[in-house]
Each structure stands twice: as C-alpha cells, then as structure tokens.
C-alpha distance (Angstrom), angle and dihedral (degrees) to the residues before:
residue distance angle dihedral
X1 . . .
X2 3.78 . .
X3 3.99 116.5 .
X4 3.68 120.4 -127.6
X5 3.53 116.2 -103.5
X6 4.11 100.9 26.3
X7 3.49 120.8 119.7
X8 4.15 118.0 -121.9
X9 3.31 111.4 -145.1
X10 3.78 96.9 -176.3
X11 4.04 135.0 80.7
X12 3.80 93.2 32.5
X13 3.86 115.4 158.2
X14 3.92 123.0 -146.4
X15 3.70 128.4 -164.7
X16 3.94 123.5 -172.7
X17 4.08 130.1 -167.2
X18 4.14 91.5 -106.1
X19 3.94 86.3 -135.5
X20 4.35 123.4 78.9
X21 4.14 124.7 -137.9
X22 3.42 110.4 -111.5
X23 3.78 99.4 -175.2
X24 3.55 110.2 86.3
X25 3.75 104.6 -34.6
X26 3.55 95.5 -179.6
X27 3.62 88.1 68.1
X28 3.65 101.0 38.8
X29 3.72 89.3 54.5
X30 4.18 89.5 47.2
X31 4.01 82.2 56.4
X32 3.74 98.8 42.8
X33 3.47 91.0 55.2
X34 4.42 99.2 40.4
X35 3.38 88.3 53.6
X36 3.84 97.7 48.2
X37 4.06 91.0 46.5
X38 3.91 77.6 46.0
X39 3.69 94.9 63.9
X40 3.64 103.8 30.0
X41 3.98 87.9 61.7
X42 3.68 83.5 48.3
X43 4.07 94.6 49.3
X44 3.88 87.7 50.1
X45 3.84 106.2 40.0
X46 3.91 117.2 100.8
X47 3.68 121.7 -81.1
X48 3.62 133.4 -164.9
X49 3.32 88.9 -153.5
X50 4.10 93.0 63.5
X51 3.68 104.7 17.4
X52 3.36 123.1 -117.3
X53 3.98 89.9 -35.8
X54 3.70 95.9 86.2
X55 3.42 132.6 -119.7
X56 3.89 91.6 -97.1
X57 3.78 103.1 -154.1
X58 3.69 128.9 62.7
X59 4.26 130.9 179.7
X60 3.47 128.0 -158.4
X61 3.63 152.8 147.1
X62 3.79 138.6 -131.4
X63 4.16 130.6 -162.4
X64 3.98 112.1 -132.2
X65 3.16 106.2 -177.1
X66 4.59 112.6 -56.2
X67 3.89 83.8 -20.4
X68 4.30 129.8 68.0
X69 3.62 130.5 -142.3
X70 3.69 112.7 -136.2
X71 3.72 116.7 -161.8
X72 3.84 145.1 168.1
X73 3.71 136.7 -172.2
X74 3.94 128.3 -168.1
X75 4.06 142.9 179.7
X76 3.37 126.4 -158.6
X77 3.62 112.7 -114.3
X78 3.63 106.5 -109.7
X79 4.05 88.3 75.4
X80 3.83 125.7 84.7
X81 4.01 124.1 -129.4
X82 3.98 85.3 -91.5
X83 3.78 93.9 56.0
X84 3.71 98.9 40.9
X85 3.67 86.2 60.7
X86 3.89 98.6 44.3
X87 3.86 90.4 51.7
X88 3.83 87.4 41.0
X89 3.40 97.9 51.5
X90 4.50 90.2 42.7
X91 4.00 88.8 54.6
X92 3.55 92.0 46.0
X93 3.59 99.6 56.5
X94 3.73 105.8 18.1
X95 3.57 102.4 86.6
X96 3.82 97.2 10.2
X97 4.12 93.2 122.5
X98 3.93 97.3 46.7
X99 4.04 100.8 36.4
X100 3.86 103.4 18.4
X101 3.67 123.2 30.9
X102 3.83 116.4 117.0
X103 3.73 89.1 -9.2
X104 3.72 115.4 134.1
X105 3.85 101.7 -145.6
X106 3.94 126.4 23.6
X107 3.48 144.6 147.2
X108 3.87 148.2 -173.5
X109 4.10 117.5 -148.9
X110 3.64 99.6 -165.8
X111 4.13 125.3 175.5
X112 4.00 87.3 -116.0
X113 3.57 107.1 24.2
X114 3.99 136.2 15.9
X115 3.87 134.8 -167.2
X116 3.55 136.9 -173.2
X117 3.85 138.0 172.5
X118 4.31 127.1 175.7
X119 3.35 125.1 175.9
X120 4.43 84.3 -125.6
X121 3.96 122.7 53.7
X122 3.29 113.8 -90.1
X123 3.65 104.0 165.7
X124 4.16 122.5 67.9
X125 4.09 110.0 -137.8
C-alpha cells in the first residue's frame, strides 16, 4: 500500500518531439531549463490560497528568440512544497540526456509529479 505523501519514482512515462533544434541549441537548452527552475520555484513557494502546502503547479512561457517556450509543471497533492521540488527537480534532470536534449517539446507524466514544455501553447489560462 503506498503512503500518502511519498514520492514514486518508478513507472514514469516520457515523450519527446522526434525532431532536434538546430538553431542555437545552446541557448534553447539555457531557456528550457530557466524557465522550468522558473516554475518549479513558483509551484513550491507559499500560497495563501493553499496554505503553506503550495500551490503545486505552475504555467508559463518564455521568448527564445521569434519563437516562445510554453511550459507547465505539476505535483499531485499528497506532497508538500519540499517534495514537489525534489521530484521536480529528479524528473527534470534524470533522463534529460537520453529523452530531452535539444528536443523542442517533451514531457515526463509521473504518479507524483509531471512536466511538460512545447515550443506552441498547449495549455488554456
């Protein structure tokens, strides 16, 4: 039986845009990864809206260059600010070099935390 507010670190699913950027990839991947940090501080910060949990999801969007980066990050509710960001910060960077790199959409659905990023909008605010 699983325990309520432990992170699972298993059975996570990636998906990657099959295609690479070729214009300046050393920036793109700079931006990719700002504007994730960005959002995970925002997804773990204090809100009065959700006590001192967090609200545990953020959106946002980044300019790179004529084209944005639109990106979201969410925990389930069961974690606590300080979790959300651990299992943030693991799916970010744990398979970042085999699914990820130079790759101009991705995203990990995880059972305690979930990213995505595209380089269209695929959320509605």
């Amino acid at each position: 039986m699983d325990s309520e507010g432990r992170i699972h670190y298993k059975r996570m699913f990636y998906m990657q845009n099959p295609t690479n950027v070729t214009n300046d990839p050393k920036r793109f991947e700079d931006k990719r990864r700002d504007l994730l940090h960005k959002l995970m501080l925002e997804a773990t910060k204090d809100s009065k809206e959700n006590g001192a949990k967090g609200l545990l999801y953020a959106v946002g969007e980044m300019r790179i260059g004529r084209n944005k980066m639109y990106a979201m990050v969410q925990c389930t509710q069961d974690l606590w600010q300080t979790g959300c960001h651990v299992c943030l910060e693991w799916i970010t960077q744990m398979k970042y070099g085999e699914y990820f790199y130079r790759k101009p959409g991705g995203r990990v659905c995880g059972r305690s935390c979930s990213f995505r990023y595209e380089l269209y909008p695929f959320l509605r605010r």
